[in-house]
C-alpha positions as CSV (number, residue, x, y, z in Angstrom):
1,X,0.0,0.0,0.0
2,X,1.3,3.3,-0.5
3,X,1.3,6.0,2.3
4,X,-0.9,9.6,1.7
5,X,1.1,12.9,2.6
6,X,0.5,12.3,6.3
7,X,2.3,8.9,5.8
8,X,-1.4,7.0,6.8
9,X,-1.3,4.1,4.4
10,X,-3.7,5.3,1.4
11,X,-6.6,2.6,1.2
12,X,-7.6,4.0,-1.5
13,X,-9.1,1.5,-4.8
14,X,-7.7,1.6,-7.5
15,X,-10.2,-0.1,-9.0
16,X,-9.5,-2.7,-12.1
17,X,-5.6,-1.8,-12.4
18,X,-3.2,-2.2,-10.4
19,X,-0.5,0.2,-9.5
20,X,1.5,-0.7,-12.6
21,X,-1.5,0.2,-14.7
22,X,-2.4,-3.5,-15.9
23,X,-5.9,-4.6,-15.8
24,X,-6.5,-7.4,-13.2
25,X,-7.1,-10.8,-15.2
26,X,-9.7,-12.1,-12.0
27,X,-11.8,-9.1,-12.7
28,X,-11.7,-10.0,-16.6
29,X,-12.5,-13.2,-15.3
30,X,-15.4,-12.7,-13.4
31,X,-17.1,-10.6,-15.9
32,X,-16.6,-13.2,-18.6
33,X,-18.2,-15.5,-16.0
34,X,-21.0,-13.2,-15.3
35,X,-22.2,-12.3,-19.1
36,X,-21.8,-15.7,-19.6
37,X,-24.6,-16.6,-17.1
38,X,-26.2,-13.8,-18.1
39,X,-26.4,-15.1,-21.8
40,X,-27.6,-18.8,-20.7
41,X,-30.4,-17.5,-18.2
42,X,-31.8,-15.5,-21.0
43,X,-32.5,-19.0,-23.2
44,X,-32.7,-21.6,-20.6
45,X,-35.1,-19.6,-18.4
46,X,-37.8,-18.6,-20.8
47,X,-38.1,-22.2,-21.8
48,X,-38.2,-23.4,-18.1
49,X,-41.4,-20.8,-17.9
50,X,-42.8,-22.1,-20.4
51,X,-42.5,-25.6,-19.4
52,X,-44.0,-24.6,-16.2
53,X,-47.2,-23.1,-17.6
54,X,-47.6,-26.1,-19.7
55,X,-47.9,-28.6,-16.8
56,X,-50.0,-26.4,-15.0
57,X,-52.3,-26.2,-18.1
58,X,-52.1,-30.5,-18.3
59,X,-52.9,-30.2,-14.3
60,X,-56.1,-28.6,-15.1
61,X,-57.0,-30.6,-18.1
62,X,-56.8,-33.6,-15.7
63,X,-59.2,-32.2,-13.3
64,X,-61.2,-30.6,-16.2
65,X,-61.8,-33.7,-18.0
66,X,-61.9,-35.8,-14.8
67,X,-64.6,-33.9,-13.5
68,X,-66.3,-33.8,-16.6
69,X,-65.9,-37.4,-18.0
70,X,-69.1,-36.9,-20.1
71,X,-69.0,-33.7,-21.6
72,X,-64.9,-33.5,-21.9
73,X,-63.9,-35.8,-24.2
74,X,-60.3,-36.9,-25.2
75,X,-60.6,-35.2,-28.4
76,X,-61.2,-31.9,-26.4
77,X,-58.4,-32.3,-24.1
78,X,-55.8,-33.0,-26.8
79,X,-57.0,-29.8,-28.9
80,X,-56.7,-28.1,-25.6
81,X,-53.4,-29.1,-25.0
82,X,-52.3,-28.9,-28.3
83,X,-53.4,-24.7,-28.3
84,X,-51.6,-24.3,-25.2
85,X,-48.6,-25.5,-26.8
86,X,-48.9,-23.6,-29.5
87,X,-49.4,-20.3,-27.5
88,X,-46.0,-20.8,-25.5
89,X,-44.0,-22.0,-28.8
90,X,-43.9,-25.0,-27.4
91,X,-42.6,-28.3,-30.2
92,X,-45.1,-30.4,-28.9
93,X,-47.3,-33.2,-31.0
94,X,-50.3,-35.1,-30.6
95,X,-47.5,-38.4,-30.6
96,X,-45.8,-36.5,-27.3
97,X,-49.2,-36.6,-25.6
98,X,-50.9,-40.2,-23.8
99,X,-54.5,-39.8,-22.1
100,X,-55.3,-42.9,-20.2
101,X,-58.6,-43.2,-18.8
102,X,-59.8,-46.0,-16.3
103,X,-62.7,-46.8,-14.2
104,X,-62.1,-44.1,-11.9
105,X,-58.9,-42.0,-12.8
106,X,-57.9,-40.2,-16.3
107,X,-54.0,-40.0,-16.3
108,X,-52.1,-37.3,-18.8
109,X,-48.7,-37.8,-19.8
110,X,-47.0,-35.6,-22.1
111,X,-43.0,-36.1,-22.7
112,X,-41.3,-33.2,-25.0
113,X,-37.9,-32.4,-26.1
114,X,-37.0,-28.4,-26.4
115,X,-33.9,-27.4,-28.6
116,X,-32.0,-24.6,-27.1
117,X,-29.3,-22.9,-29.4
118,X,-26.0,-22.3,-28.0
119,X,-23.4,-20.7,-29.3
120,X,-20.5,-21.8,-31.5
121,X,-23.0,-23.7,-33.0
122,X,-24.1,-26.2,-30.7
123,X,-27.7,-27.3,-29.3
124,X,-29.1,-28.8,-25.9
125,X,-31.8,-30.9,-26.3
126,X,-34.0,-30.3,-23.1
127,X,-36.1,-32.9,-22.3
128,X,-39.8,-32.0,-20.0
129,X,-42.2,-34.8,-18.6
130,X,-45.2,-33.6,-17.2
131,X,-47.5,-36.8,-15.7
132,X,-50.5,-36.4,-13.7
133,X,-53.3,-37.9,-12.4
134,X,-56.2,-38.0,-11.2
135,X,-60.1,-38.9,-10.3
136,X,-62.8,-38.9,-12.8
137,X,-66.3,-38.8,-11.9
């Protein structure tokens, strides 16, 4: 440290450079780290919200179509889904949905695979299972 006019040691910042005047490599570092998350939270969580909203849309197609066995057919429930889908860009197919009715329970199962672009041209394949259950009346 270097000592003010009163010869108090100076505490002083001197920020990013040092006392030679070179920037410090950490700092670089850690803002290289920090863009970088910046960069992958701006794809990955969009997608994650979206994924979200999607199983709380197949949550209340369960109990929709459970509670409603009669008037709510399958038919219904896929077109329902399949808007929902639609609306939060979504790459989901009527072959990525399964609706399993029994006696007393209607089950929806939807598995989906969302491509996320990375750079230097490379792509993670994010896979989403939403499966729920419940009763039908």
């Amino acid at each position: 440290m270097r000592r003010n006019k009163f010869g108090r040691e100076d505490s002083t910042s001197t920020g990013w450079r040092g006392d030679s005047g070179k920037t410090n490599v950490g700092a670089l570092l850690a803002i290289l780290v920090l863009v970088g998350g910046v960069y992958l939270g701006m794809k990955f969580v969009p997608t994650r919200a979206s994924a979200y909203r999607f199983d709380d849309t197949v949550r209340e197609q369960v109990v929709y179509a459970g509670a409603r066995r009669r008037k709510m057919g399958d038919e219904e429930v896929m077109r329902n889904l399949m808007m929902r889908a639609e609306e939060l860009g979504l790459p989901i197919s009527k072959r990525n949905v399964r609706i399993t009715r029994r006696s007393k329970t209607i089950r929806i199962q939807v598995a989906y695979r969302v491509p996320i672009e990375l750079p230097f041209d490379n792509t993670y394949e994010w896979t989403f299972i939403s499966d729920h259950e419940g009763p039908s009346f």
